[in-house]
C-alpha atoms as an extended CHARMM CRD file, in Angstrom:
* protein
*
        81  EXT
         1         1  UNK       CA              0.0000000000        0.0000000000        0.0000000000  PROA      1               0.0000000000
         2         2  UNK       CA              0.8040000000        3.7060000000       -0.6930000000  PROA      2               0.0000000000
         3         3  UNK       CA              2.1460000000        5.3060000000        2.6620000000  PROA      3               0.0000000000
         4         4  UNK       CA              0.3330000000        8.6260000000        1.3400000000  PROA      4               0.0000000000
         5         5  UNK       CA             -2.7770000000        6.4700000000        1.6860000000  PROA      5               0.0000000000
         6         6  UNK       CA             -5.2810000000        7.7530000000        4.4030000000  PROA      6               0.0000000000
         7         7  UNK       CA             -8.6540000000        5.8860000000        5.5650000000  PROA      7               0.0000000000
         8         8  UNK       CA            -10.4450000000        8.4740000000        3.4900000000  PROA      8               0.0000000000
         9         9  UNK       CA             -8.9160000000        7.8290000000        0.1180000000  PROA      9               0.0000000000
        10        10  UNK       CA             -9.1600000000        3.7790000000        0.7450000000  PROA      10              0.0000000000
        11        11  UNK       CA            -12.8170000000        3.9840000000        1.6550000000  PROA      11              0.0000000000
        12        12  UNK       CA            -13.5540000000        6.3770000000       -1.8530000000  PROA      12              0.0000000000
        13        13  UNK       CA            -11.3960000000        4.1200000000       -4.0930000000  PROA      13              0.0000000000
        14        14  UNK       CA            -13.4800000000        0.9530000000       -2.3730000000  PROA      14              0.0000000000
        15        15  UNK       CA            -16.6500000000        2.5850000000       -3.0580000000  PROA      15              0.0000000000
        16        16  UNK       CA            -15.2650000000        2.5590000000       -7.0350000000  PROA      16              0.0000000000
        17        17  UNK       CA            -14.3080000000       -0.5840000000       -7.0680000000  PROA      17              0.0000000000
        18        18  UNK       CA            -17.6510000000       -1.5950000000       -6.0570000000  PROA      18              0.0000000000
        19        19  UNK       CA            -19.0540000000        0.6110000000       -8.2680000000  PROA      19              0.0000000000
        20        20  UNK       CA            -16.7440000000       -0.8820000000      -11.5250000000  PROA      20              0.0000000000
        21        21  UNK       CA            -18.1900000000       -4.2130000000      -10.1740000000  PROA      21              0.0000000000
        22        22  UNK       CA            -21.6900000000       -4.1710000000      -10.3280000000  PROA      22              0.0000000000
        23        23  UNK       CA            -21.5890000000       -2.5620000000      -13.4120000000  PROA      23              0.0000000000
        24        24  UNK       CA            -20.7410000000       -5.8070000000      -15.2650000000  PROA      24              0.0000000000
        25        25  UNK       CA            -19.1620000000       -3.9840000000      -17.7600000000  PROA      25              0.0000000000
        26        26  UNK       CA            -15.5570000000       -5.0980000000      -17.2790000000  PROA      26              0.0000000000
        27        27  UNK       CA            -13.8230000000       -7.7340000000      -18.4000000000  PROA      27              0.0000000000
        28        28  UNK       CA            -13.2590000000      -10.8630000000      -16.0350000000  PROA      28              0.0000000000
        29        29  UNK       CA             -9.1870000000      -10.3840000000      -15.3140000000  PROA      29              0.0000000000
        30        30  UNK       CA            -10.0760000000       -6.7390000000      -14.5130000000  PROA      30              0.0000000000
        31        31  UNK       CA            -13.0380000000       -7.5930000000      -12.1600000000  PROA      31              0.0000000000
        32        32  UNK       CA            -10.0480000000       -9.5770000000      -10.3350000000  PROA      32              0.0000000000
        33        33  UNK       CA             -7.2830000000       -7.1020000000      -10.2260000000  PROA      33              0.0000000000
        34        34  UNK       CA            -10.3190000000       -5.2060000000       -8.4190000000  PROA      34              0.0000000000
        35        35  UNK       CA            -11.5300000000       -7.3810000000       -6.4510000000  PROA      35              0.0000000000
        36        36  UNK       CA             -7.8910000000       -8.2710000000       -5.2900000000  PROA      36              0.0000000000
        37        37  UNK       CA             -7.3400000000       -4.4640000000       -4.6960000000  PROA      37              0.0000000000
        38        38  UNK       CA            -10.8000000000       -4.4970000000       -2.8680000000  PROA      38              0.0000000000
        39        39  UNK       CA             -9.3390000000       -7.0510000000       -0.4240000000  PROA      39              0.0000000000
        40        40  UNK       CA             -6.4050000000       -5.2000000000        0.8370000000  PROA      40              0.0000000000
        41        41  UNK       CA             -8.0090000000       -1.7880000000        1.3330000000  PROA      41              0.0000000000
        42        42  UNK       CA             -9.9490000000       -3.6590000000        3.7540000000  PROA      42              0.0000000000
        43        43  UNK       CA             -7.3980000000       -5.1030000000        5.4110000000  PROA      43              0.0000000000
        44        44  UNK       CA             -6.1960000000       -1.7040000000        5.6040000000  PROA      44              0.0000000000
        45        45  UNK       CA             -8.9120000000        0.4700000000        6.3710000000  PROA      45              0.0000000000
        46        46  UNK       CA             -9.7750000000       -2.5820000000        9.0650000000  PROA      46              0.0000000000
        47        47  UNK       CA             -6.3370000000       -1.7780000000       10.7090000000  PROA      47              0.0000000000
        48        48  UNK       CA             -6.5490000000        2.3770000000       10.9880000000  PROA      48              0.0000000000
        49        49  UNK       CA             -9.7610000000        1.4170000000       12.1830000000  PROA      49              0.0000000000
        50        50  UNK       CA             -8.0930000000       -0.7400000000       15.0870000000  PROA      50              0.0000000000
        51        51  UNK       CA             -6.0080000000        1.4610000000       15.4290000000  PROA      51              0.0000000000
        52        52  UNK       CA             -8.0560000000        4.4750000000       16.2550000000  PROA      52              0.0000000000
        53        53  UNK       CA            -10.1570000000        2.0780000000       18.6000000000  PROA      53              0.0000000000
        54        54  UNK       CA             -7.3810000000        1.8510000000       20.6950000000  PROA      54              0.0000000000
        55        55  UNK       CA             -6.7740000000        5.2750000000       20.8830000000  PROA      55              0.0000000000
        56        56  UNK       CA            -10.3560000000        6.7540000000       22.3320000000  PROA      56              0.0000000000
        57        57  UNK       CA            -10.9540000000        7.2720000000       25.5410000000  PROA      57              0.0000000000
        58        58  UNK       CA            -13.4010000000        8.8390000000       27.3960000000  PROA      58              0.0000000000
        59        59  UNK       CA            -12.3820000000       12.3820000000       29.1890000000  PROA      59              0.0000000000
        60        60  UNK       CA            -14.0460000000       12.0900000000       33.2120000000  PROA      60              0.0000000000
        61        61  UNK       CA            -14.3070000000       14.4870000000       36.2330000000  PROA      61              0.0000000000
        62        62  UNK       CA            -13.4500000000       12.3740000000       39.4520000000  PROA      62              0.0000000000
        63        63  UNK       CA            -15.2480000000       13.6980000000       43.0680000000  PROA      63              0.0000000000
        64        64  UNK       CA            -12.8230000000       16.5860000000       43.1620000000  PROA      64              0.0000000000
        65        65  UNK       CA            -13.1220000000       18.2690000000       40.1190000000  PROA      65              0.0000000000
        66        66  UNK       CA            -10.1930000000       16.5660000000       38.6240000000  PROA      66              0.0000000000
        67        67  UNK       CA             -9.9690000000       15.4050000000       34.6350000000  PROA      67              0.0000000000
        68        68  UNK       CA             -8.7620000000       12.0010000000       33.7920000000  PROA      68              0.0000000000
        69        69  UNK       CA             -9.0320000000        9.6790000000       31.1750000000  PROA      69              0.0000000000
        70        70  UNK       CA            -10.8290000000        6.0400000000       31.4520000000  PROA      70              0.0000000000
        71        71  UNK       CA            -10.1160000000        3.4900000000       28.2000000000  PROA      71              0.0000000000
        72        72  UNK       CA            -13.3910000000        2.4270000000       26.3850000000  PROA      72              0.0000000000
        73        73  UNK       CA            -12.9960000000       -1.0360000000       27.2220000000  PROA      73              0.0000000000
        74        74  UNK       CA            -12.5610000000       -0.3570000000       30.9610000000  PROA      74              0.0000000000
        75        75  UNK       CA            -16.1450000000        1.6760000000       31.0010000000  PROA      75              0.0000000000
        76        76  UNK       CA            -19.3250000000       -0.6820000000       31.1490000000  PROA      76              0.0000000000
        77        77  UNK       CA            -21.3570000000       -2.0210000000       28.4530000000  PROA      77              0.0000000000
        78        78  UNK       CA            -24.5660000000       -1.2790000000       27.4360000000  PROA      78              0.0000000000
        79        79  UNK       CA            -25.7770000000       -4.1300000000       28.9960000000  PROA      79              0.0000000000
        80        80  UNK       CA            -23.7400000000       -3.5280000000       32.3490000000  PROA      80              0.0000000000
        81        81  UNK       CA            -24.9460000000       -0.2180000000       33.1180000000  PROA      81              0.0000000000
């Protein structure tokens, strides 16, 4: 993959690949070189994504007025709280 490659431009150039696919107008080595392509910017866009996830957390105020930060997997689930 292109290091100049951002989530943005993966997740446009996925949306034309999909696009070139359903039109059925391309021949069938093409549709593979596409669908190939298709495949890693997934696997890319899938790892910024995890990525990013690990980086969030959630900003809190603690009894005395003090900021800290609490990871998103350390706060409760929907169905916990």
């Amino acid at each position: 993959m292109k290091k100049s490659l951002t989530f943005e431009k993966a997740m446009k150039r996925l949306e034309e690949i999909g696009d070139s696919l359903e039109s059925g107008d391309i021949a069938l080595e093409e549709s593979l070189k596409l669908y190939e392509e298709g495949i890693q910017l997934i696997g890319f866009c899938q790892q910024k994504l995890n990525e990013v996830e690990k980086k969030v957390q959630k900003l809190s105020r603690n009894a005395e007025g003090e900021f800290h930060t609490d990871s998103l997997d350390a706060l409760p689930s929907k169905d916990e709280a």
